[in-house]
N, C-alpha and C positions, 0 to 999 in steps of 0.2 A: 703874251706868251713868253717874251725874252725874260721877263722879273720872274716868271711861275720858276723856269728854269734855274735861276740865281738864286732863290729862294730854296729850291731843293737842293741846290748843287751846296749851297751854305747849310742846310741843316743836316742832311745824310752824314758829315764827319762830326756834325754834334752829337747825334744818336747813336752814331756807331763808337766815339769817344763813352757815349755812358755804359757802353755793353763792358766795362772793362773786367777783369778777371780776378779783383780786388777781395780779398781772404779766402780763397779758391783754397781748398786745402786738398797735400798730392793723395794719389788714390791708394786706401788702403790707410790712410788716415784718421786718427780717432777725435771726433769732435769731447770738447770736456763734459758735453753729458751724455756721451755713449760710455767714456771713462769708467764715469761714477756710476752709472747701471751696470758694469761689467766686475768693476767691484764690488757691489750689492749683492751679485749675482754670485759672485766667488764666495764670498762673505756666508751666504745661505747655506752653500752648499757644504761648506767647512763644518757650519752649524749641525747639521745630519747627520755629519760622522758619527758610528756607533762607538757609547762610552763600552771600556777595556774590559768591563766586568759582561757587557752582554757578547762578548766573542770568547770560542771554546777557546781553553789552555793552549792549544797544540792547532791552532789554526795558523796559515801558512801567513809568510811577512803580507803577500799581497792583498790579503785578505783584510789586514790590522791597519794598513796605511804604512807600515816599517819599513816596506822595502823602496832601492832606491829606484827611480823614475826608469822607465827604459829607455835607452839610446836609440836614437832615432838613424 
């Protein structure tokens, strides 16, 4: 029984040694192929934009993509 115990007592800080926290990345962090999907993604959408000649003359900035971003 005394070795069973020495035996766990030795291995429980090995296995807890492998649980380590090694490229954890903090939350709210972007792995590099969420990145690259997130620019694909942007990428498409740019792509949709309607060309200048299918929007009326007198259609408003927000409408054409011209006007500037709103403050948040």
């Amino acid at each position: 029984m005394p070795r069973l115990l020495l035996a766990a007592a030795l291995a429980l800080p090995l296995a807890l040694a492998a649980c380590g926290d090694e490229g954890a990345s903090p939350p709210g962090a972007v792995s590099p192929g969420e990145a690259k999907a997130l620019d694909e993604a942007a990428e498409m959408l740019d792509e949709r934009r309607l060309p200048p000649e299918a929007l009326p003359t007198d259609a408003p900035a927000e409408m054409t993509g011209d006007a500037a971003p709103a403050r948040q």
